[in-house]
FIKOLZA-1660 file (N, C-alpha, C; in steps of 0.1 Angstrom, whole numbers, plus 5000, padded with zeros to 4 digits):
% residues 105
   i   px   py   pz ch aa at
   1 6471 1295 1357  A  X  N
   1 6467 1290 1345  A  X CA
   1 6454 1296 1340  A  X  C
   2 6445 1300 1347  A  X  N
   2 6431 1307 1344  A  X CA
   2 6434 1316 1342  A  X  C
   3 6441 1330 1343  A  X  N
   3 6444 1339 1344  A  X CA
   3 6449 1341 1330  A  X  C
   4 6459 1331 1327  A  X  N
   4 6466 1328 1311  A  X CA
   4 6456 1324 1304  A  X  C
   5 6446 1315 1301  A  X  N
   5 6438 1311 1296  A  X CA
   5 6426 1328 1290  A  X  C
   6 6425 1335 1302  A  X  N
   6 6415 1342 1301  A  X CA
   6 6419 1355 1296  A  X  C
   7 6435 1355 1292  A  X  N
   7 6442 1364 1282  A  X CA
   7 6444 1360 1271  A  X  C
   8 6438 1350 1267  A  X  N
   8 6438 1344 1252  A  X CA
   8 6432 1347 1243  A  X  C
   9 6431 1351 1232  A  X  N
   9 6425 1351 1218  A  X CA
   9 6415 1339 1219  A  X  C
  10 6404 1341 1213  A  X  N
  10 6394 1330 1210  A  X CA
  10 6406 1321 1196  A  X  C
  11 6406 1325 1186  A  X  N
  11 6417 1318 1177  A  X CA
  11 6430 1312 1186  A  X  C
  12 6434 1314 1197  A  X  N
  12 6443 1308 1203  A  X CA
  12 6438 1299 1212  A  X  C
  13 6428 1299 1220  A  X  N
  13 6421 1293 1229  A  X CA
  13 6412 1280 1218  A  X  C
  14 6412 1285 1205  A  X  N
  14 6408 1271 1194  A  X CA
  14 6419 1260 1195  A  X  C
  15 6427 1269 1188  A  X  N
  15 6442 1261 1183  A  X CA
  15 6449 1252 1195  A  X  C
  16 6442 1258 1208  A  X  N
  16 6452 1248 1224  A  X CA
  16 6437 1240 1221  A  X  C
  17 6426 1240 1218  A  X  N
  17 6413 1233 1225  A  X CA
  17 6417 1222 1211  A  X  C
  18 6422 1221 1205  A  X  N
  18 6427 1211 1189  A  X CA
  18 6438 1201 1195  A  X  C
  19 6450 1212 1201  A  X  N
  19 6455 1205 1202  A  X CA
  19 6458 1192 1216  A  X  C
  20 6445 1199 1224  A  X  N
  20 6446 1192 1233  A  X CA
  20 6433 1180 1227  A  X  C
  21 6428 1180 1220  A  X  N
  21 6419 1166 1216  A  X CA
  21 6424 1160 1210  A  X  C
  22 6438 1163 1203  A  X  N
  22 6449 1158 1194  A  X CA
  22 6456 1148 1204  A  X  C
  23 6460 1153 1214  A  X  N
  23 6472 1152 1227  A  X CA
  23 6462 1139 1235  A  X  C
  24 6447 1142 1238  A  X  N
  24 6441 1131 1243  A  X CA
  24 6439 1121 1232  A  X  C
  25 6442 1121 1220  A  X  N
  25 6431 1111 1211  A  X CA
  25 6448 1104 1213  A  X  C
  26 6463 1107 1211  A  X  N
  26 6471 1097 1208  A  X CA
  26 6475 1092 1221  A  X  C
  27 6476 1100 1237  A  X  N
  27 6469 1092 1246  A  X CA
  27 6462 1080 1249  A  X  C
  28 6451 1082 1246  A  X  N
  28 6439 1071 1245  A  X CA
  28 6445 1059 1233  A  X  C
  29 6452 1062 1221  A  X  N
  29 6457 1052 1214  A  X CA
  29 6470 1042 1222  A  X  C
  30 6477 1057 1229  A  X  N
  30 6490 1045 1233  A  X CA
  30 6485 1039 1246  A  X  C
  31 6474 1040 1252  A  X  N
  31 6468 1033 1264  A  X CA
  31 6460 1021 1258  A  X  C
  32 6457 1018 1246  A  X  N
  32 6446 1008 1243  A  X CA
  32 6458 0999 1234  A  X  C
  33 6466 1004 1227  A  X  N
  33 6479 0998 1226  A  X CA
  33 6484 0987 1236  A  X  C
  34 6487 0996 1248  A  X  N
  34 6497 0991 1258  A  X CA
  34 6485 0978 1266  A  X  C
  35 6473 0981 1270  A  X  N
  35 6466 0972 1274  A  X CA
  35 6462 0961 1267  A  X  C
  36 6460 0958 1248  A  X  N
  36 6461 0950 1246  A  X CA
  36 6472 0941 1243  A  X  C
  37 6486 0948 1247  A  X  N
  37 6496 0943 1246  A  X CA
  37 6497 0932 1259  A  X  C
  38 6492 0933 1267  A  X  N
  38 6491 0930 1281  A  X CA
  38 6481 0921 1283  A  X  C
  39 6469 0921 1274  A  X  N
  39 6462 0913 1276  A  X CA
  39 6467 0903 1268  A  X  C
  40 6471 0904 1256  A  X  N
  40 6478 0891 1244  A  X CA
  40 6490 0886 1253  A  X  C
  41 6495 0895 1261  A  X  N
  41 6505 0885 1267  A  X CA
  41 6500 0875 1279  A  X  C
  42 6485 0874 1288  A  X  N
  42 6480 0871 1295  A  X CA
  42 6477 0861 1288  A  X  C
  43 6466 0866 1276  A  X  N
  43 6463 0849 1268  A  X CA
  43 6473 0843 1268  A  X  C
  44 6483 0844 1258  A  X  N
  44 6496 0836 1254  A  X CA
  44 6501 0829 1268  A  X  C
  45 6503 0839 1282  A  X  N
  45 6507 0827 1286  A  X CA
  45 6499 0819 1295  A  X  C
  46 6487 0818 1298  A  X  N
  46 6476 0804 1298  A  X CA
  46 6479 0793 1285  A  X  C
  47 6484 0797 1279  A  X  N
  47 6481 0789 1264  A  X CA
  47 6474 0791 1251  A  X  C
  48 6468 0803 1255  A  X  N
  48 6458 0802 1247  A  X CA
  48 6464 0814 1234  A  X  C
  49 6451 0817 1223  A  X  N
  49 6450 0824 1211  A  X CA
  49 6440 0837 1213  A  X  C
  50 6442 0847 1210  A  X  N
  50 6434 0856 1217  A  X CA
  50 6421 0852 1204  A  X  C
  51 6420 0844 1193  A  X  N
  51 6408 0839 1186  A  X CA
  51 6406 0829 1195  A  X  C
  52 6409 0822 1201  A  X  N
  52 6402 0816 1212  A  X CA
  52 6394 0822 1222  A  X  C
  53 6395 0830 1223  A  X  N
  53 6390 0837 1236  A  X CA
  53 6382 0839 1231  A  X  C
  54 6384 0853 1217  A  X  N
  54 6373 0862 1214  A  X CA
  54 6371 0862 1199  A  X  C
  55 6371 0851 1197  A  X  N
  55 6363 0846 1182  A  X CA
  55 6378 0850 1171  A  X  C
  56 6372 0848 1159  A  X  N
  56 6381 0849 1147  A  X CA
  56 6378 0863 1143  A  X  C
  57 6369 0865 1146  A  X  N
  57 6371 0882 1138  A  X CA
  57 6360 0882 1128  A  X  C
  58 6364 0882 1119  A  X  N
  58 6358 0890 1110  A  X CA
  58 6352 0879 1098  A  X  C
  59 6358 0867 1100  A  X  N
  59 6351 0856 1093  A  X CA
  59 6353 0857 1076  A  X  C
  60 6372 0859 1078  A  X  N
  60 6377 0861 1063  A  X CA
  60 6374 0873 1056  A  X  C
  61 6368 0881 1059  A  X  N
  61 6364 0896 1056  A  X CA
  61 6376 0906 1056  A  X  C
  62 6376 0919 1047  A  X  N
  62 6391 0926 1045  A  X CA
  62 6388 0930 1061  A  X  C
  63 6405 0939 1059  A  X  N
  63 6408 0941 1073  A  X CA
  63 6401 0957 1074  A  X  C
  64 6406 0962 1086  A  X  N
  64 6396 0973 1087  A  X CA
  64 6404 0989 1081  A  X  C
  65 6395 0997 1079  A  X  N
  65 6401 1009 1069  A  X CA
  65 6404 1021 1077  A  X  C
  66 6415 1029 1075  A  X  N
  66 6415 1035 1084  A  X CA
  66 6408 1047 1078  A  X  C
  67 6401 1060 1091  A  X  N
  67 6398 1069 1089  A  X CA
  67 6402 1081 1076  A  X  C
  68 6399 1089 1067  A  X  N
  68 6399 1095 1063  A  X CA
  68 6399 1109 1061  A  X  C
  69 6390 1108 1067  A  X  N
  69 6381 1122 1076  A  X CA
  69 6374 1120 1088  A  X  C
  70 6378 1141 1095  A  X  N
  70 6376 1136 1108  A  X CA
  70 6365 1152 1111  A  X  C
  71 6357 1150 1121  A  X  N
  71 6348 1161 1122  A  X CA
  71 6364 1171 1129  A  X  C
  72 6363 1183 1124  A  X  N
  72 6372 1193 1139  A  X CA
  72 6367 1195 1149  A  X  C
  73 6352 1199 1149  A  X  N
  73 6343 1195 1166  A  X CA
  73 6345 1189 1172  A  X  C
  74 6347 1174 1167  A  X  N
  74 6347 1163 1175  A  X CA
  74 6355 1153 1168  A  X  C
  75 6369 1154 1168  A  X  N
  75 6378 1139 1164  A  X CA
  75 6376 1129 1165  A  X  C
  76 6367 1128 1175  A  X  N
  76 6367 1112 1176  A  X CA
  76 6355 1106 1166  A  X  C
  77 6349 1118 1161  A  X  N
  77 6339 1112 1147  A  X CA
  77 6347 1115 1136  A  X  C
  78 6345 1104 1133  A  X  N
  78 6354 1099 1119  A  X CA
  78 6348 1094 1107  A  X  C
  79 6353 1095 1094  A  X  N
  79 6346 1088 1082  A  X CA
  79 6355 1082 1075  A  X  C
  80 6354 1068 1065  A  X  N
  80 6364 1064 1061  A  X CA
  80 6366 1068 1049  A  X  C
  81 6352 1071 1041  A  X  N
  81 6350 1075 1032  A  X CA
  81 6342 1062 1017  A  X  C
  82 6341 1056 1031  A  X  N
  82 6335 1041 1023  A  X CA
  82 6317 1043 1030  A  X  C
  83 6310 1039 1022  A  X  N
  83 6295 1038 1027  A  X CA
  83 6289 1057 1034  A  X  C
  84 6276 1053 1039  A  X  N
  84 6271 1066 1041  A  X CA
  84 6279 1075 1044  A  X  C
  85 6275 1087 1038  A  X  N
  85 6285 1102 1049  A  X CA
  85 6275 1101 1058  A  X  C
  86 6283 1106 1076  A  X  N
  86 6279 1105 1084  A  X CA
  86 6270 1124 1085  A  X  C
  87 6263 1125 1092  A  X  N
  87 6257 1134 1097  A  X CA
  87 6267 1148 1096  A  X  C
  88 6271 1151 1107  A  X  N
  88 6282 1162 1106  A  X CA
  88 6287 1166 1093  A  X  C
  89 6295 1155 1084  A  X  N
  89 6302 1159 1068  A  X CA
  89 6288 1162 1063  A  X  C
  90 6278 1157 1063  A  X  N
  90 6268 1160 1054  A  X CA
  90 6258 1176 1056  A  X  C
  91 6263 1182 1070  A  X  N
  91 6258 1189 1072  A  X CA
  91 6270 1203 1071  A  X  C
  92 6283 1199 1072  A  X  N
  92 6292 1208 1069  A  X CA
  92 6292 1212 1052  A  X  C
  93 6289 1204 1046  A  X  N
  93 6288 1201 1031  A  X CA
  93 6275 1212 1030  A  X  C
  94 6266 1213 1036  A  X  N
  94 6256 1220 1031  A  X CA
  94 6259 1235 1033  A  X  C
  95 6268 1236 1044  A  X  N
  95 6271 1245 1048  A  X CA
  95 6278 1252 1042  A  X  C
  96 6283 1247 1026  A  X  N
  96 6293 1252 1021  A  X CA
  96 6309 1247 1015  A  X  C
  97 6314 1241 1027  A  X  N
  97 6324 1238 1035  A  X CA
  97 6326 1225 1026  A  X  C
  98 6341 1224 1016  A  X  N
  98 6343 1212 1005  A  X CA
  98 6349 1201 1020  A  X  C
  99 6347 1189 1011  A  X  N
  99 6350 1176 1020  A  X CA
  99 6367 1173 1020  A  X  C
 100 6374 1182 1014  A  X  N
 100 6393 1183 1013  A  X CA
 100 6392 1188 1025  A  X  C
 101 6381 1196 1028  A  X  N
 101 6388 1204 1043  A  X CA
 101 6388 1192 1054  A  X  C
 102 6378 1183 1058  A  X  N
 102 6380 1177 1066  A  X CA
 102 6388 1162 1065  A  X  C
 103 6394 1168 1054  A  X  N
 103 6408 1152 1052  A  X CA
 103 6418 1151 1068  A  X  C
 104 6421 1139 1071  A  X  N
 104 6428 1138 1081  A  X CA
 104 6445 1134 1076  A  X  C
 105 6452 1145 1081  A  X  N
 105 6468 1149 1082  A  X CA
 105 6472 1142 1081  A  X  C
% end
């Protein structure tokens, strides 16, 4: 595998280093999925409400927004496109770089 790796194109060696943050980010989603599926079925069967346990939330407040934009550095920084630009968009922005590029797919 190092050997393959170290015959790669820097542009190829991007495009696997994307897709593998891609490959961990829906990972990490179907693992936090499956464990609060597991935990709601724990509460439920004590009896309980998982707002029992751990509050009501949000205290009638909308629900939450999903991402919009995503850094390519680092996926897991995200913007929704509501309140301040975070650091990174504001610094790719200076750079040039329009905010359509970092729309998320």
């Amino acid at each position: 595998m190092a050997r393959e790796l170290e015959r790669m194109s820097y542009k190829d060696l991007t495009e696997l280093e994307n897709k593998i943050r891609k490959a961990k980010a829906g990972v990490q989603d179907r693992t936090r999925n499956q464990l609060k599926e597991k935990v709601e079925a724990m509460v439920a069967s004590a009896g309980f409400k998982m707002s029992d346990l751990f509050g009501g939330g949000r205290g009638g407040k909308g629900r939450k927004v999903a991402a919009k934009y995503a850094n390519p550095a680092d996926p897991t920084e995200t913007w929704t496109g509501r309140g301040r630009m975070p650091r990174w968009l504001t610094a790719k922005l200076k750079d040039g770089d329009k905010k359509d590029k970092f729309l998320i797919k």
